[in-house]
C-alpha positions in Angstrom: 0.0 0.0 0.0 1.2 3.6 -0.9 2.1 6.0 1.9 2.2 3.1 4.6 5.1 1.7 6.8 4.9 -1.8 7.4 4.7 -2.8 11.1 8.0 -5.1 11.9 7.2 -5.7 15.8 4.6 -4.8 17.9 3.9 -2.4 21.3 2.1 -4.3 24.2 -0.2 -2.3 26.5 -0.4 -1.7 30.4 -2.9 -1.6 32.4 -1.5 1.9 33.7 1.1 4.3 33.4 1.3 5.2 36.9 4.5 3.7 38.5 2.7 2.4 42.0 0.1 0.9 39.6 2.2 -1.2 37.5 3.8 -2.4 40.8 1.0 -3.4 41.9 -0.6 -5.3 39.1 3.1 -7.1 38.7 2.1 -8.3 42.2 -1.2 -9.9 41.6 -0.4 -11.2 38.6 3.0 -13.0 39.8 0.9 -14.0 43.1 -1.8 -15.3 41.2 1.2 -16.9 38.6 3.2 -18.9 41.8 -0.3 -20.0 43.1 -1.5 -21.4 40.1 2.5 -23.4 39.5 2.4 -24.4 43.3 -1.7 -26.1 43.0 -1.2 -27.4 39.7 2.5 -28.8 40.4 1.0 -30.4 44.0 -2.4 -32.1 41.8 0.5 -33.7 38.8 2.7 -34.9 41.9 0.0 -36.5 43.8 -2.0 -37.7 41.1 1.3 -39.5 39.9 2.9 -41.1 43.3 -0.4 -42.2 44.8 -1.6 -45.5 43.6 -5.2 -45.0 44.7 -5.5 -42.4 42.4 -4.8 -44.0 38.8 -7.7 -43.7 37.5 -9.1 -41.7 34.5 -10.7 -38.6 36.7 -7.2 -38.4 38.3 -5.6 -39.1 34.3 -7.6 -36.0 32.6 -7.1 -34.2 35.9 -3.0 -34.8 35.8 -2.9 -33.6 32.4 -5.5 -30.4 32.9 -2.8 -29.1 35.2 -0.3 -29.5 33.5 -1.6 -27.5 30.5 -2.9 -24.9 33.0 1.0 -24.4 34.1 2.0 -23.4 30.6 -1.2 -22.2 29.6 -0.8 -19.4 32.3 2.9 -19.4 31.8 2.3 -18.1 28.3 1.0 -14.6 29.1 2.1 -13.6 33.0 5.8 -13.8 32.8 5.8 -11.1 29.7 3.2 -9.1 31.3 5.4 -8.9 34.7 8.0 -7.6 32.4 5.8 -5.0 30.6 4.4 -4.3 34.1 7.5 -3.1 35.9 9.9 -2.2 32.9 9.7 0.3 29.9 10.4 -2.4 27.4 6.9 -3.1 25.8 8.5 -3.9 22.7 7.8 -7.7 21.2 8.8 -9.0 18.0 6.1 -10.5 15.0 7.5 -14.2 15.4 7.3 -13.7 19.8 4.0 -12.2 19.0 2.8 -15.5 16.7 4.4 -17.7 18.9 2.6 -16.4 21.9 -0.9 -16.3 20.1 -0.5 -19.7 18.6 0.0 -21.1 21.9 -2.6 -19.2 23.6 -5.1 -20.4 21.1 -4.0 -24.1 21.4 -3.7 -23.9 25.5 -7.1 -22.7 25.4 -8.9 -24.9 22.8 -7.2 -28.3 24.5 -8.5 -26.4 27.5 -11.9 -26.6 26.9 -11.9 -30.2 25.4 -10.0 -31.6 28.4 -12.8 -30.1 30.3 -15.4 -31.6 28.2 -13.5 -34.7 28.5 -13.6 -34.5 32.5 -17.5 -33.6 32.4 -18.3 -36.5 30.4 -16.4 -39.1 32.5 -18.0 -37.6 35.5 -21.6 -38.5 33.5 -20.7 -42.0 32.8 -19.1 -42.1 36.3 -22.0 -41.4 38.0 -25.1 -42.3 35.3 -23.2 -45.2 33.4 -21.5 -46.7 36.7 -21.8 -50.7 35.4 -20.5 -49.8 31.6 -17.4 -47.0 33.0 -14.8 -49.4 33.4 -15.4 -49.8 29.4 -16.7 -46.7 28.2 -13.7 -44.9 30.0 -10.8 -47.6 29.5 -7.0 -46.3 29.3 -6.6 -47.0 25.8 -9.9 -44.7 24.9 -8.4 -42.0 27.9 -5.1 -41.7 26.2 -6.7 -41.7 22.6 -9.2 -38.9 23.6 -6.2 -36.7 25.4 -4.1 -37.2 21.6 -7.1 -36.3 20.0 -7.6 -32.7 22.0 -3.8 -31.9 21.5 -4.0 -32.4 18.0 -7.2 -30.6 17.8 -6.0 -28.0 19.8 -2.5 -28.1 17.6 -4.8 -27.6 14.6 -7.0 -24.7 15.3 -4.0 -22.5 16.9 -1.9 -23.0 13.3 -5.2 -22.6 11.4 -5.7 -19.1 13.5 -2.3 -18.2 13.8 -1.5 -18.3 9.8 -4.3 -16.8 8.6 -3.6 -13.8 11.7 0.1 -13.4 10.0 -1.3 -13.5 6.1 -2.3 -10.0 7.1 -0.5 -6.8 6.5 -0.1 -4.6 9.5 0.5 -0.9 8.8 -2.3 1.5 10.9 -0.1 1.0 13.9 2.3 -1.2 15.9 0.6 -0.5 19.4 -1.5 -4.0 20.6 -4.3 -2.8 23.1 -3.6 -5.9 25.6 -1.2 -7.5 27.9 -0.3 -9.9 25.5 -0.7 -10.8 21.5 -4.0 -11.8 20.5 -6.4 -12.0 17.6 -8.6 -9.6 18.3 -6.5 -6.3 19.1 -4.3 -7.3 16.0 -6.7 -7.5 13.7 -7.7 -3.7 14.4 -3.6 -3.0 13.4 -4.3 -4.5 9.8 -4.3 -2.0 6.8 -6.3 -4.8 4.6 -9.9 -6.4 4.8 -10.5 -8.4 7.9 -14.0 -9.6 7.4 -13.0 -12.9 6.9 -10.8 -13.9 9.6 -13.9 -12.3 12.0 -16.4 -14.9 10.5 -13.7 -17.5 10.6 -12.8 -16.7 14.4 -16.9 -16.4 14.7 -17.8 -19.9 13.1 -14.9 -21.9 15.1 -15.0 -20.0 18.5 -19.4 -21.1 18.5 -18.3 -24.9 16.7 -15.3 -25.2 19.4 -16.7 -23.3 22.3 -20.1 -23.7 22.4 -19.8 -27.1 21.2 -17.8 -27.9 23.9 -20.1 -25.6 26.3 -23.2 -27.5 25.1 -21.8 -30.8 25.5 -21.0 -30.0 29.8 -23.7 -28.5 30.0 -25.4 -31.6 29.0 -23.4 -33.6 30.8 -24.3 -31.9 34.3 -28.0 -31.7 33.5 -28.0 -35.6 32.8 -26.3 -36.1 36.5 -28.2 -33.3 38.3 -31.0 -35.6 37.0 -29.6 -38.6 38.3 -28.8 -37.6 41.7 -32.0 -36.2 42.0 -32.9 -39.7 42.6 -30.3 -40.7 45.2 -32.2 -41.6 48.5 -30.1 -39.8 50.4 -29.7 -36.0 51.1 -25.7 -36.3 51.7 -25.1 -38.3 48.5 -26.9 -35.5 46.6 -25.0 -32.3 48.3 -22.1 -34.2 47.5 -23.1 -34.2 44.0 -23.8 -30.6 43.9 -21.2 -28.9 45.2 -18.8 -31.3 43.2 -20.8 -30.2 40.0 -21.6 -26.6 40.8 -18.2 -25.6 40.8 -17.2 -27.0 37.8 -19.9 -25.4 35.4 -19.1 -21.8 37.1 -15.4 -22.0 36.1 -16.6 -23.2 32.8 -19.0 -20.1 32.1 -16.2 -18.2 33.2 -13.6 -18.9 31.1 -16.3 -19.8 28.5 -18.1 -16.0 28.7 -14.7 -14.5 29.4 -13.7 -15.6 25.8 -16.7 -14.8 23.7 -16.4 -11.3 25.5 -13.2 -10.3 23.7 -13.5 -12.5 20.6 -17.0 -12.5 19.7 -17.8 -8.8 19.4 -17.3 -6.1 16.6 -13.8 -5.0 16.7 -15.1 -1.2 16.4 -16.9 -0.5 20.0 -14.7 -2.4 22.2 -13.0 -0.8 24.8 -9.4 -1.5 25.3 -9.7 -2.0 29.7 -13.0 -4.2 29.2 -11.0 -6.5 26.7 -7.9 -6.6 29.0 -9.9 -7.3 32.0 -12.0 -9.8 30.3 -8.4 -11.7 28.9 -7.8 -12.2 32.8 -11.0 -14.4 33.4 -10.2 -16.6 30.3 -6.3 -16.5 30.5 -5.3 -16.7 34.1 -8.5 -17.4 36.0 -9.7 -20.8 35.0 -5.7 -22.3 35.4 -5.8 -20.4 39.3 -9.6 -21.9 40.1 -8.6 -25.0 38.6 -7.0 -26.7 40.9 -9.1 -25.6 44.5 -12.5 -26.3 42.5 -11.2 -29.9 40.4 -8.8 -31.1 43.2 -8.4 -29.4 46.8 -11.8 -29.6 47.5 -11.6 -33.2 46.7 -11.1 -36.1 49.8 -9.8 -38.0 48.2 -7.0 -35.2 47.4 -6.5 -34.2 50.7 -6.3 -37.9 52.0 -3.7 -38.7 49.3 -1.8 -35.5 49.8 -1.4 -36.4 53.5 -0.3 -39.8 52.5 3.0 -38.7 50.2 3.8 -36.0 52.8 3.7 -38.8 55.2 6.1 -41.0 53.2 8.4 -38.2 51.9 9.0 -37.1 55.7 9.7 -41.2 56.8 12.0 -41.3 53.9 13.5 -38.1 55.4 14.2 -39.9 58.7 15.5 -42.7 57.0 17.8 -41.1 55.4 18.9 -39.0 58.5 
């Protein structure tokens, strides 16, 4: 294009200006960062040396935290950075790196959580046929499947992001690279790529939104019938949970990806990013896992061991 200058790396945006500001939200974010490592890291350890809990809950639930750690890793370190320091600067291959991983940590996100709300169905509706339905063979298969899906729609995304020419500006309104605020940056028609983005976030995300949600109404309808009162709060406030982190992350998303580009405020999109890019891998692991007795019994259990094998070695 005539009379343009071709954008070779890109700003990222704070949430202020103002010094004490930035401090602080370099805070919350690496507080909310170490949390999320420290849950996620205890659920993979204790999920792995227990024996009691091999089982394909526990499987999904290993592998959901450990694509929550990078997940979250993706976008809070370089946003500390921006945070406290005056480099905002990041280059176009950083910037497609970062998106391409965002989009596949998500997407695998929300399958591994469809995954984890069907299993809970058969679990609890299907108890006779789960050792079948929900064999390790068909576990490992359905977590292969999700990556590759998830490996898929990020490259998909990602290319057809980078086919465009970027020359109105070099400034991205958000804490890290997405789709959206790069797509207002391009000098060429972008029509397309919004009715792409439209189409896969309703097939992927409110696929996978219909699908739990379907999942949980089939087993608040079962435990409906339990005879017993305890059996069904059980139920509940297992299942309860659960769907609220989904609509979270779920709602958070369509917020910043499903709207016109042209009336969206840039603080509404960056606070709406949080609750889809760093609340879901932080609530993961109380709501899934630290709530669970099982959890807690099995935690006690390895602490117990790892402070006799302490003694034994002392």
């Amino acid at each position: 294009m005539p009379n343009t200058t071709m954008v070779t790396g890109f700003l990222l945006t704070r949430f202020s200006d103002i010094w004490e500001y930035r401090v602080l939200h370099a805070l919350l974010f690496l507080l909310m960062y170490l949390a999320t490592l420290m849950g996620n890291f205890l659920i993979i350890t204790v999920t792995t040396l227990d024996q009691s809990l091999q089982t394909p809950m526990y499987f999904f639930l290993r592998n959901l935290s450990l694509l929550d750690m990078c997940y979250i890793s993706v976008t809070v370190p370089k946003a500390c950075v921006i945070f406290l320091l005056d480099d905002r600067t990041v280059s176009i291959v950083g910037c497609s790196v970062q998106i391409f991983l965002v989009f596949l940590f998500a997407c695998t996100e929300q399958l591994f959580l469809t995954i984890m709300a069907y299993d809970r169905y058969v679990a609890i509706c299907q108890p006779l046929h789960f050792h079948i339905i929900m064999n390790p063979r068909i576990c490992v298969q359905m977590t292969l499947v999700s990556i590759l899906t998830g490996l898929a729609y990020a490259g998909f995304h990602t290319g057809n992001t980078f086919r465009l020419p970027f020359c109105h500006s070099n400034v991205v309104h958000q804490y890290f690279c997405d789709v959206p605020s790069l797509l207002k940056l391009s000098c060429s028609e972008i029509s397309s790529n919004e009715i792409l983005i439209l189409i896969s976030a309703v097939l992927i995300g409110g696929g996978c939104f219909a699908c739990i949600t379907m999942s949980y109404g089939r087993i608040f309808s079962t435990v409906l019938k339990f005879p017993k009162r305890g059996e069904q709060r059980k139920a509940f406030s297992t299942c309860v949970p659960h769907i609220l982190v989904v609509t979270i992350f779920v709602s958070a998303g369509a917020a910043v990806y499903m709207k016109p580009n042209s009336n969206s405020p840039t603080i509404q999109d960056m606070i709406a990013s949080v609750f889809y890019s760093i609340v879901p891998p932080l609530l993961n692991p109380i709501i899934y896992s630290l709530r669970n007795k099982q959890i807690k019994e099995a935690v006690k259990r390895v602490m117990r061991r790892m402070l006799y094998s302490g003694k034994k070695i002392g």
